[in-house]
VODOVO-651796 format. One record per residue: residue number from 1; x, y, z of N, C-alpha, C in turn. Coordinates in Angstrom, 2 decimals. Atoms other than C-alpha are relative to their C-alpha. Layout:
! residues N
     n        nu        nv        nw       cau       cav       caw        cu        cv        cw
   NUM         X         Y         Z         X         Y         Z         X         Y         Z
...
//
This chain:
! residues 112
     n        nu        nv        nw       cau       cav       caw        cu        cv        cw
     1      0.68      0.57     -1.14     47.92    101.86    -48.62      1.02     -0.36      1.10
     2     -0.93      0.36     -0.68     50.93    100.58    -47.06      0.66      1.05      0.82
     3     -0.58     -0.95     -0.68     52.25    104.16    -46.29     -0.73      0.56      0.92
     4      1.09     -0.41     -1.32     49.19    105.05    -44.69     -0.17     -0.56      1.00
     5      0.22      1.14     -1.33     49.25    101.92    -42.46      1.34      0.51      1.18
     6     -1.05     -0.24     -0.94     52.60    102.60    -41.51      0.14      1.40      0.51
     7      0.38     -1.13     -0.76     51.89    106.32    -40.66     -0.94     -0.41      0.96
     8      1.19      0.14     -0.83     48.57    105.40    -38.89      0.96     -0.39      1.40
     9     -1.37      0.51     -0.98     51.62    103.32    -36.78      0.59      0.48      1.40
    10     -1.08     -1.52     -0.19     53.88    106.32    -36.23     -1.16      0.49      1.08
    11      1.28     -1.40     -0.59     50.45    108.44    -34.85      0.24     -0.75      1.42
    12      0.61      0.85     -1.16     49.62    105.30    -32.58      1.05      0.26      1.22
    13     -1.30     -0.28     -0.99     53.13    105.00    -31.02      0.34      0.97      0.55
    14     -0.29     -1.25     -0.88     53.68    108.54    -30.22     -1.31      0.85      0.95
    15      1.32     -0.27     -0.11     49.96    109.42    -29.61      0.10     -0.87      2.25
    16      0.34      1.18     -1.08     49.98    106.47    -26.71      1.11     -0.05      0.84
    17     -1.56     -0.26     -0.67     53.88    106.98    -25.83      0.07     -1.57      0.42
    18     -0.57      1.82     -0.10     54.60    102.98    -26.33      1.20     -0.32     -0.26
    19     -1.27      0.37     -0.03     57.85    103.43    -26.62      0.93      0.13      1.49
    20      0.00     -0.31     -1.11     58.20    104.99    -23.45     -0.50     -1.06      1.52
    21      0.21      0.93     -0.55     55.99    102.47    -22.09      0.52     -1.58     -0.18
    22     -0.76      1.27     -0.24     57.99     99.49    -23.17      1.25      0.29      0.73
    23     -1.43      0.14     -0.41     61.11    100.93    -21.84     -0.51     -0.48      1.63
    24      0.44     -0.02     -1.37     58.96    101.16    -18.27     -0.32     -1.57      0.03
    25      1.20      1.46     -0.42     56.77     97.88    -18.27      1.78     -1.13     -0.80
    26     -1.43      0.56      0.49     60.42     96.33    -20.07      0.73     -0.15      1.23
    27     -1.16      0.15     -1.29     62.21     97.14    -17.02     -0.28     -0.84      1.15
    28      0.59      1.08     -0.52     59.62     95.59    -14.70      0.31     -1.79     -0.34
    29     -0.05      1.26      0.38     59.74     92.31    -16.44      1.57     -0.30     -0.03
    30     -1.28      0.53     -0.10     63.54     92.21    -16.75      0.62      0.04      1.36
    31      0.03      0.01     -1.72     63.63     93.23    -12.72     -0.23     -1.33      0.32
    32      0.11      1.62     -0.62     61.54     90.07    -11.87      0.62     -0.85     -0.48
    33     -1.28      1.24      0.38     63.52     87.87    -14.30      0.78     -0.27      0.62
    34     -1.19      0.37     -1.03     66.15     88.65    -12.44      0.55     -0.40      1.16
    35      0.27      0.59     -1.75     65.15     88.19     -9.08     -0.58     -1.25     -0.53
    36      0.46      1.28      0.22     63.43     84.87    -10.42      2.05     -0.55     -0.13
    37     -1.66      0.46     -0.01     67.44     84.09    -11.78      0.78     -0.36      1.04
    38     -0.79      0.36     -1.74     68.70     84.61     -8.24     -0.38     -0.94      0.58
    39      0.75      0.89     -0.88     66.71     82.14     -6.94      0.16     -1.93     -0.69
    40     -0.40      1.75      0.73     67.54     79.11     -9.77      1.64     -0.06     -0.83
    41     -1.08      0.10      1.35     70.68     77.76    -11.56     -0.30     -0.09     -1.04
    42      0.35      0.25      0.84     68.85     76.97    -14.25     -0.17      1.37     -1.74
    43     -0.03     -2.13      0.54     68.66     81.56    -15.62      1.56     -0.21     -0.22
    44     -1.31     -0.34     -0.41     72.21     82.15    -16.21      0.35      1.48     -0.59
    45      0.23     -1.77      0.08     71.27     85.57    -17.54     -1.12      0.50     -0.60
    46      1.02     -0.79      0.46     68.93     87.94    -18.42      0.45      1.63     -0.79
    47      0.09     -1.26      0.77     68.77     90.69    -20.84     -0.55      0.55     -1.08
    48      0.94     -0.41      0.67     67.41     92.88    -23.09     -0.53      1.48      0.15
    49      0.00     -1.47     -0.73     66.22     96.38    -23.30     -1.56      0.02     -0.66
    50      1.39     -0.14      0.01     62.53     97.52    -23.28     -0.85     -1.55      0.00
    51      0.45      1.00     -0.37     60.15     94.72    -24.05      0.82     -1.38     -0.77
    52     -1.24      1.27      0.87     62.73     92.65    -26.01      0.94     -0.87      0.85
    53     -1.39      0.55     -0.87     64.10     90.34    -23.41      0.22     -1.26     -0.79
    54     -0.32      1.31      0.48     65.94     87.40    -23.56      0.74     -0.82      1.40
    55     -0.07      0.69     -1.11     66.67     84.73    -20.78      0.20     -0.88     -0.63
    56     -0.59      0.97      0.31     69.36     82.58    -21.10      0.00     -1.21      0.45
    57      0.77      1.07     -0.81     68.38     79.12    -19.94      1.35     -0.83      0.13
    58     -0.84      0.96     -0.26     71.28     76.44    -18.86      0.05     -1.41     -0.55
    59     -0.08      1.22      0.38     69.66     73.52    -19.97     -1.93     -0.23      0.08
    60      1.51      0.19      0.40     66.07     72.12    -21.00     -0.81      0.75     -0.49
    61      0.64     -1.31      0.30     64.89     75.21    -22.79     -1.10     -0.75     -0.68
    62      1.10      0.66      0.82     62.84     72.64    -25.33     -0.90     -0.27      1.20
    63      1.27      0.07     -1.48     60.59     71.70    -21.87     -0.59      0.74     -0.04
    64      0.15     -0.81     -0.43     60.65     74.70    -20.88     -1.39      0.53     -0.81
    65      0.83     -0.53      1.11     59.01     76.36    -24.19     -1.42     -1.29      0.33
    66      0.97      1.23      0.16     57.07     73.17    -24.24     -1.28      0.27      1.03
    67      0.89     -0.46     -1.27     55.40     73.79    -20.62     -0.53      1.35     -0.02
    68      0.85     -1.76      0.15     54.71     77.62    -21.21     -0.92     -0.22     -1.33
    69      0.37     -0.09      0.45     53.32     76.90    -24.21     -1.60     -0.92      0.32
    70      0.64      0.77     -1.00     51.14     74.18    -22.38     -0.95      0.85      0.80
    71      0.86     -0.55     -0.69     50.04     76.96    -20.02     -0.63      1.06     -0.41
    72      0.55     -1.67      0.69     49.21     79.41    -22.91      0.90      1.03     -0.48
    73     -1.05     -0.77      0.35     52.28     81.36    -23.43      0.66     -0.64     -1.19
    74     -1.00      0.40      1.43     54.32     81.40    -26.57      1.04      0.83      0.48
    75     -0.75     -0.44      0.14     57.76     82.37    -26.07      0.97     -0.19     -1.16
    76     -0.73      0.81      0.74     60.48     82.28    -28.61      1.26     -0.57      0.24
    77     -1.46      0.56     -0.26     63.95     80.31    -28.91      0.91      0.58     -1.09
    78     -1.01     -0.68      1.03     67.09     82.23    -30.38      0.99     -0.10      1.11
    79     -1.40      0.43     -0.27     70.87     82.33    -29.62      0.81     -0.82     -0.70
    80     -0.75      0.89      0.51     73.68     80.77    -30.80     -0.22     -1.59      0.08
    81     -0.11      1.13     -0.64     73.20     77.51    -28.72     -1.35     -0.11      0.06
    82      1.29     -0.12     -0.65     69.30     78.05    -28.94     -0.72     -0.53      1.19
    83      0.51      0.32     -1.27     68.91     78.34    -25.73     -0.23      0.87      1.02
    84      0.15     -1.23     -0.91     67.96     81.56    -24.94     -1.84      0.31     -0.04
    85      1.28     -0.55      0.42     63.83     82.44    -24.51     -0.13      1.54     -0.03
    86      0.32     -1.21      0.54     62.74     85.64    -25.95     -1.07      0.09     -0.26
    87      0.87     -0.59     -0.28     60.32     87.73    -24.69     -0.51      1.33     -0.57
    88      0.09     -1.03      1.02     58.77     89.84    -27.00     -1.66      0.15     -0.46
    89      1.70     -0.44     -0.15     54.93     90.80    -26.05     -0.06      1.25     -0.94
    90      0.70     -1.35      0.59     52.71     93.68    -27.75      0.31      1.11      0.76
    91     -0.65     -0.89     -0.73     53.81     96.68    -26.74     -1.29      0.71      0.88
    92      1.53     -0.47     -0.51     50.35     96.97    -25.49     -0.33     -0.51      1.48
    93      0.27      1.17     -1.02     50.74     94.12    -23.00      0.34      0.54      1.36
    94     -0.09     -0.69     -0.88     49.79     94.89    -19.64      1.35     -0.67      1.08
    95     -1.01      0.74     -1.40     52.08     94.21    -16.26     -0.55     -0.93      0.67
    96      0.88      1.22     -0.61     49.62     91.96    -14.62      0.43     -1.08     -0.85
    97     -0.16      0.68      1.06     50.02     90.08    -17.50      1.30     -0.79     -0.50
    98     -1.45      0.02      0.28     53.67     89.95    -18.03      0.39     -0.89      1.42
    99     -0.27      0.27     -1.30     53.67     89.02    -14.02     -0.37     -1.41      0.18
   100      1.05      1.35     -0.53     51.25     85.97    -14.25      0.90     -0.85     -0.80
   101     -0.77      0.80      0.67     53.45     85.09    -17.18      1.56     -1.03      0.73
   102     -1.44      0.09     -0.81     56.62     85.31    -14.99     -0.40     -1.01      1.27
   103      0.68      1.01     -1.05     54.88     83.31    -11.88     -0.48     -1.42     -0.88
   104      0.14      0.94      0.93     54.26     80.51    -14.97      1.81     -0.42      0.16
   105     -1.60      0.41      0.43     58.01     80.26    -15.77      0.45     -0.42      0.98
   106      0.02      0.25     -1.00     58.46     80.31    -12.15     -0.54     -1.72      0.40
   107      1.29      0.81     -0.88     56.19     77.65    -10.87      0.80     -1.47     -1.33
   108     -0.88      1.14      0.71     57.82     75.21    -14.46      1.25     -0.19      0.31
   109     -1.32      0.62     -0.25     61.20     75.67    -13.30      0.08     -1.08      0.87
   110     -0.09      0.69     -1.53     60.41     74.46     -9.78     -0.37     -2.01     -0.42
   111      0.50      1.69      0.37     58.83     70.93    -11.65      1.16     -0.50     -1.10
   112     -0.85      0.48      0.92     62.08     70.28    -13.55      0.99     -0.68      0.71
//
């Protein structure tokens, strides 16, 4: 059963080209990060490849999480210093989506 799930998988991913589409809708979201970054001290980097980012935070990341999670978002916390959020949607997840998220993160920095 298990091999069949994980074939069924395989079909989906290449069938739908979601690998392709995380590298695309990945790049989007690590674009605006970055232009969000330029704009605060608080980013002191961004990276990550497809939808696997990670955004290194300076300071208050516990808030941070705290307030996105507040507005509905779950991000996670990893790094050495855990203090990096990691972004790591369905590979399904649209750009609108990813955007409203990013205008969230946005909009908590500005109240810190």
């Amino acid at each position: 059963m298990t091999a069949q799930a994980g074939l069924k998988f395989l079909e989906i991913l290449q069938r739908d080209r979601l690998a392709a589409r995380s590298e695309q809708v990945g790049g989007q979201l690590k674009d605006r990060l970055m232009r969000l970054a330029e704009k605060t001290d608080i980013i002191s980097n961004v990276r990550g490849l497809g939808l696997m980012i990670g955004v290194e935070i300076a300071e208050r990341t516990d808030l941070i999480l705290e307030r996105m999670k507040d507005s509905g978002y779950l991000l996670g916390k990893t790094g050495p210093g855990r203090n990096v959020l990691t972004w790591m949607p369905p590979l399904i997840v649209g750009i609108d989506e990813l955007m409203e998220a990013v205008d969230t993160v946005e909009t908590v920095l500005k109240t810190l």
